[in-house]
Backbone bond lengths (Angstrom), bond angles and torsions (degrees), N, CA, C in turn:
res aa  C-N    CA-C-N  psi(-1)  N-CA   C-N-CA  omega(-1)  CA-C   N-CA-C  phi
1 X - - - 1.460 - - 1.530 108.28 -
2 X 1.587 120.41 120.52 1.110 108.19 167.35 1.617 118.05 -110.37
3 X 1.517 100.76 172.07 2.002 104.59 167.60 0.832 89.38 -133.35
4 X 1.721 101.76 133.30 1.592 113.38 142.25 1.504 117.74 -93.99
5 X 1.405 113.80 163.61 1.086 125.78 -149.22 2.302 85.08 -97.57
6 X 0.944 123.76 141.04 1.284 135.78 -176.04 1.683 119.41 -128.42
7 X 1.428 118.96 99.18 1.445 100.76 -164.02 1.502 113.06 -76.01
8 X 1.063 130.92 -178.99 1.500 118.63 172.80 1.413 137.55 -83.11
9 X 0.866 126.53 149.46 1.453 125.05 -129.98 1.496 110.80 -69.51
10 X 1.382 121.56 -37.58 1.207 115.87 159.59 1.698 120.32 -38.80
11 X 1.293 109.61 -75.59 1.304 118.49 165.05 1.731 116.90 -27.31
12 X 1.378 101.10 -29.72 1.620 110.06 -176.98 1.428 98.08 -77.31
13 X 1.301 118.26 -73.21 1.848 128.75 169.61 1.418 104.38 -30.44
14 X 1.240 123.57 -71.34 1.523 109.52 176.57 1.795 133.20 -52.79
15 X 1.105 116.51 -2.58 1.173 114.33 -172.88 1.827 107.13 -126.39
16 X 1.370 99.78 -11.50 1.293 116.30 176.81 1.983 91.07 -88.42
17 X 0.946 120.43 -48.51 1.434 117.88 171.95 1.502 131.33 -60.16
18 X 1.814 105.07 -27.71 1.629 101.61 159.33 1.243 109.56 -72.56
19 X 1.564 119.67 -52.53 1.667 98.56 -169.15 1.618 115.74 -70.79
20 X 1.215 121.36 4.39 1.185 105.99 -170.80 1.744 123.24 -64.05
21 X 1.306 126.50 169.44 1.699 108.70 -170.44 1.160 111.28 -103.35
22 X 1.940 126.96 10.92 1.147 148.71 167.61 1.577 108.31 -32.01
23 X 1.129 133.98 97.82 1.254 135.66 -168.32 1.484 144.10 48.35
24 X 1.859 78.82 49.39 1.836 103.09 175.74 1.698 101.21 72.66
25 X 1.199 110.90 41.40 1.553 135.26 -172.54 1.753 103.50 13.99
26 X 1.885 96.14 63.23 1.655 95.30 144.42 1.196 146.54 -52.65
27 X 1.204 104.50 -18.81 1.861 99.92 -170.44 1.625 93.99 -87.73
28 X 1.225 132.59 -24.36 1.264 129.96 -171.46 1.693 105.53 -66.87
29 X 1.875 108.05 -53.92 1.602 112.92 177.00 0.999 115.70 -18.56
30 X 2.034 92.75 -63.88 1.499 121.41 -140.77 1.552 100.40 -50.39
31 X 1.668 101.91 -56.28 1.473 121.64 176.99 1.490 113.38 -43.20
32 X 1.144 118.09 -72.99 1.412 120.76 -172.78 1.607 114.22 -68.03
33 X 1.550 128.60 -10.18 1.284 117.43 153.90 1.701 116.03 -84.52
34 X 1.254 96.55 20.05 1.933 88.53 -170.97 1.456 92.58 -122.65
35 X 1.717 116.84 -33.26 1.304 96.76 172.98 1.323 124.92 -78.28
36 X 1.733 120.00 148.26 1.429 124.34 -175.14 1.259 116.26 -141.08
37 X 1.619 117.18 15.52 2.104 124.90 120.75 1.282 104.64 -45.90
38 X 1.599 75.80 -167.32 1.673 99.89 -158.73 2.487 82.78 -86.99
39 X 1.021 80.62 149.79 1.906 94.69 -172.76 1.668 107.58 -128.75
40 X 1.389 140.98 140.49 1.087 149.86 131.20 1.108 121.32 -78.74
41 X 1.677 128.52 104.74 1.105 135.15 179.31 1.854 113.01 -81.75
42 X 1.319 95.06 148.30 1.621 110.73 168.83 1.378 103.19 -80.64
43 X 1.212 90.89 106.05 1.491 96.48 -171.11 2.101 115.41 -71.67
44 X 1.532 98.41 -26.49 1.439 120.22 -179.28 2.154 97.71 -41.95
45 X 1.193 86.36 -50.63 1.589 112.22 -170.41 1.635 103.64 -50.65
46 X 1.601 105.79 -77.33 1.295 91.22 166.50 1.182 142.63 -62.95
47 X 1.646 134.28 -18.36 0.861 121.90 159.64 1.776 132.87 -78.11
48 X 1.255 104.48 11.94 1.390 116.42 163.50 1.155 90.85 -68.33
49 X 1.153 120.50 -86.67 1.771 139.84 -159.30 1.696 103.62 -33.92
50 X 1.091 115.05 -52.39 1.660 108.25 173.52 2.055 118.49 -65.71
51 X 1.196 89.50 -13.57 1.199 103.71 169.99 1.175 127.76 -87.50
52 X 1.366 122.81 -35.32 1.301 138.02 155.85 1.664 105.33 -58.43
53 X 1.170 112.28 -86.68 1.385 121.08 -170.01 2.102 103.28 -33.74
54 X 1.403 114.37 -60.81 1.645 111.82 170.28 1.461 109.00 -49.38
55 X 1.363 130.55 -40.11 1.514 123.49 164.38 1.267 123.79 -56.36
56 X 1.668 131.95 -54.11 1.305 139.02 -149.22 1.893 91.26 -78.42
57 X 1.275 96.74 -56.12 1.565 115.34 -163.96 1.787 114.30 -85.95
58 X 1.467 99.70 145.25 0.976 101.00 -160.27 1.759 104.80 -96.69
59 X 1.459 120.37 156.13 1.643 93.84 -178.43 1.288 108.49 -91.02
60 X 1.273 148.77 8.99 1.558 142.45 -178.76 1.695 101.03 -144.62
61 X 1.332 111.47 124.08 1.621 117.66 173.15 1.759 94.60 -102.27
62 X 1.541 108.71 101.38 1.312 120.49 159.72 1.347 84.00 132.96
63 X 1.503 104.24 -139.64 1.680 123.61 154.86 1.534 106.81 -128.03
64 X 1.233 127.68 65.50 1.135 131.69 -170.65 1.576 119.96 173.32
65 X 0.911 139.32 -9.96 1.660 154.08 -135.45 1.815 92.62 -171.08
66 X 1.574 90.38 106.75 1.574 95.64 162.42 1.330 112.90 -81.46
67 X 1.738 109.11 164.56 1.436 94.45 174.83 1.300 111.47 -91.01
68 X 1.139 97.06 152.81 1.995 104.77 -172.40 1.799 100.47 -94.67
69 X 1.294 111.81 -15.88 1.270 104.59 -176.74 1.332 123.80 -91.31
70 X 1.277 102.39 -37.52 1.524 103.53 167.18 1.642 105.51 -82.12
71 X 1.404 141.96 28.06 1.469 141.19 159.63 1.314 108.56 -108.18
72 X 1.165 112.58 -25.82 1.434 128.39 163.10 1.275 109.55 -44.10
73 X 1.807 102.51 -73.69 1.419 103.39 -153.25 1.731 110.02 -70.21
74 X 1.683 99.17 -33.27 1.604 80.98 169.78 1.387 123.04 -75.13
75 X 1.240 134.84 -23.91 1.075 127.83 167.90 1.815 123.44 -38.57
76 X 1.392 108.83 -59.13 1.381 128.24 144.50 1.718 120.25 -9.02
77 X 0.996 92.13 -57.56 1.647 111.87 -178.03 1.305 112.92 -62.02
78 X 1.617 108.95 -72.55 1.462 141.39 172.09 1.501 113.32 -28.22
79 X 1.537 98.63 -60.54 1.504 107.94 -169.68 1.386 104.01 -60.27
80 X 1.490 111.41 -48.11 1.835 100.07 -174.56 1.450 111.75 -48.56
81 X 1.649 110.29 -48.85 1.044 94.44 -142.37 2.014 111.84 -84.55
82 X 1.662 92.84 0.88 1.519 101.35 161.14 1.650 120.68 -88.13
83 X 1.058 109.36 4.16 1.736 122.21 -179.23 1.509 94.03 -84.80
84 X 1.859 104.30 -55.76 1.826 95.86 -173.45 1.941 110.37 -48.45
85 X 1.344 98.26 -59.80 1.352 107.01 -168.95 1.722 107.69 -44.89
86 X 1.184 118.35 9.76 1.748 103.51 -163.26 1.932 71.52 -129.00
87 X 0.990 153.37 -19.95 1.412 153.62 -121.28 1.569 89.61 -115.75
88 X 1.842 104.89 138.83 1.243 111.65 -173.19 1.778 105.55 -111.73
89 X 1.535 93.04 159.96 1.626 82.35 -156.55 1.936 83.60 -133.70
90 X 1.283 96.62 166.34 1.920 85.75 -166.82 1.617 84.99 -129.24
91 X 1.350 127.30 66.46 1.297 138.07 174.75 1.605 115.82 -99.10
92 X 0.990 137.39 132.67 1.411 145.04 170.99 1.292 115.98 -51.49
93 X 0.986 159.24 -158.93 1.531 165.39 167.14 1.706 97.73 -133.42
94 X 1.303 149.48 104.52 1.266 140.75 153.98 1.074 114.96 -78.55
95 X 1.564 104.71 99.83 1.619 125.61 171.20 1.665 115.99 -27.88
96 X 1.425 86.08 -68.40 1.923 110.22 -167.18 1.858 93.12 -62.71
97 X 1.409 138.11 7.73 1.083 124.06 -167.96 1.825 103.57 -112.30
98 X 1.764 90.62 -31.33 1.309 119.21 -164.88 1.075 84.77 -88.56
99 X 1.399 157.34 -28.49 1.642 139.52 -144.54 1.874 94.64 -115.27
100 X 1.315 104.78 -13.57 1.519 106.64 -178.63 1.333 112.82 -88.86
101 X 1.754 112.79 -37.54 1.204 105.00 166.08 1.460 151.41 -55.11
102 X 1.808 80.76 -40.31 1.422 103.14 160.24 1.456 134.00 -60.58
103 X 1.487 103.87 -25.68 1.699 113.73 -158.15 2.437 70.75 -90.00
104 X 0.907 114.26 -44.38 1.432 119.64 -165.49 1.504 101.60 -45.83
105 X 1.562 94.20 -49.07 2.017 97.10 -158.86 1.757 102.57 -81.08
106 X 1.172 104.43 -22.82 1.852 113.64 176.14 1.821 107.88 -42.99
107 X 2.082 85.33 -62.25 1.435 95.27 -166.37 2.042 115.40 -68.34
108 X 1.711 100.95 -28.55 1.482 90.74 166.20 1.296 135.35 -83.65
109 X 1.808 102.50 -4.60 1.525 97.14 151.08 1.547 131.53 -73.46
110 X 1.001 107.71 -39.88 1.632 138.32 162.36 2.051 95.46 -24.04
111 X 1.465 104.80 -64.07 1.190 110.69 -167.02 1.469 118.75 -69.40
112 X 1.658 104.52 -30.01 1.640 101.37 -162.34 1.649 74.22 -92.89
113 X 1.293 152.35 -19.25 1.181 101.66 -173.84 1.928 113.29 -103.60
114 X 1.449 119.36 6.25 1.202 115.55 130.75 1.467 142.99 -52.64
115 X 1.401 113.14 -13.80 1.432 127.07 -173.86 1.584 95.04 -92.66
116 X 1.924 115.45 -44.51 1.453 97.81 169.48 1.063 152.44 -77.32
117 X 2.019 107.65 -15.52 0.988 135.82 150.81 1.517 120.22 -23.60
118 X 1.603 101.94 -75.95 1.574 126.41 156.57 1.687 103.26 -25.70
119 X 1.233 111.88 -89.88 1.430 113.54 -176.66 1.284 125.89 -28.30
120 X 1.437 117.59 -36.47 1.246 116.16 -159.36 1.792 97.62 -96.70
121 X 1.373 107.48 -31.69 1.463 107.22 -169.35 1.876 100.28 -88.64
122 X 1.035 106.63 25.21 1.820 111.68 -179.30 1.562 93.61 -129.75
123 X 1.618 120.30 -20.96 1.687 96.11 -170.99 1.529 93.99 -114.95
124 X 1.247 109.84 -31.47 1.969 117.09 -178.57 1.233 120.62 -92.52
125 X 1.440 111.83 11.05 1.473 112.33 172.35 1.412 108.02 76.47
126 X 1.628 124.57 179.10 1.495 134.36 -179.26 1.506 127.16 108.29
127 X 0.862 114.66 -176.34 1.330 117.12 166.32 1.407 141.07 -104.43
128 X 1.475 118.37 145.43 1.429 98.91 -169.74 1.877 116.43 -39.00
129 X 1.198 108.73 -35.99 1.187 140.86 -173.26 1.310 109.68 -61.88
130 X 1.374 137.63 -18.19 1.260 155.49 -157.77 1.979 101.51 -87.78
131 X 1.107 115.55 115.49 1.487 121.80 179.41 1.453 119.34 -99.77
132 X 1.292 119.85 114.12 1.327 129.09 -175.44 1.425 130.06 -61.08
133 X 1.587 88.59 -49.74 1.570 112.06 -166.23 1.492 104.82 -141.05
């Protein structure tokens, strides 16, 4: 039997309202350009934006002259998101969080590769008895 832990619902509405993609998911920016701790970015987010910007913009204005604006803007991008990766964060390690995950991801490997086991000994023939790996 498990529990997950469920915050309260406000707390749920509010955080369901930053990530939301309600206007090119401003409330998330707004947030993450105002915070100046340590931050985990949605990374989905920014890599839209470099995606956009390589779509909208072209890489050479003429045939000779890169554009500086669209190198700009990804640059812009880039740099933050190599600033986080260098950025120190004064967080604890939760053991009991880390030892659940682990004991979690063990047992769903455990499962998918009984499920291929299954698969393979239902389409390739053998015996239950038959060892894959």
């Amino acid at each position: 039997d498990s529990c997950w832990f469920l915050p309260p619902l406000q707390d749920w509405d509010e955080m369901t309202e930053l990530v939301s993609s309600n206007g090119n998911y401003c409330n998330y920016r707004k947030t993450f350009a105002d915070c100046v701790n340590f931050k985990i970015p949605i990374l989905g987010v920014h890599l839209k934006d470099l995606i956009a910007v390589h779509v909208v913009f072209s890489d050479w204005i003429n045939e000779d002259k890169v554009n500086l604006v669209k190198m700009q803007q990804l640059s812009v991008t880039l740099s933050e998101l190599v600033a986080l990766q260098t950025a120190s964060h004064h967080l604890e390690p939760n053991m009991d969080l880390i030892n659940l995950l682990t004991v979690r991801l063990i047992y769903l490997l455990q499962c998918y590769l009984r499920i291929v086991q299954n698969f393979l000994l239902m389409y390739c023939g053998g015996s239950p008895n038959t060892v894959f790996w």
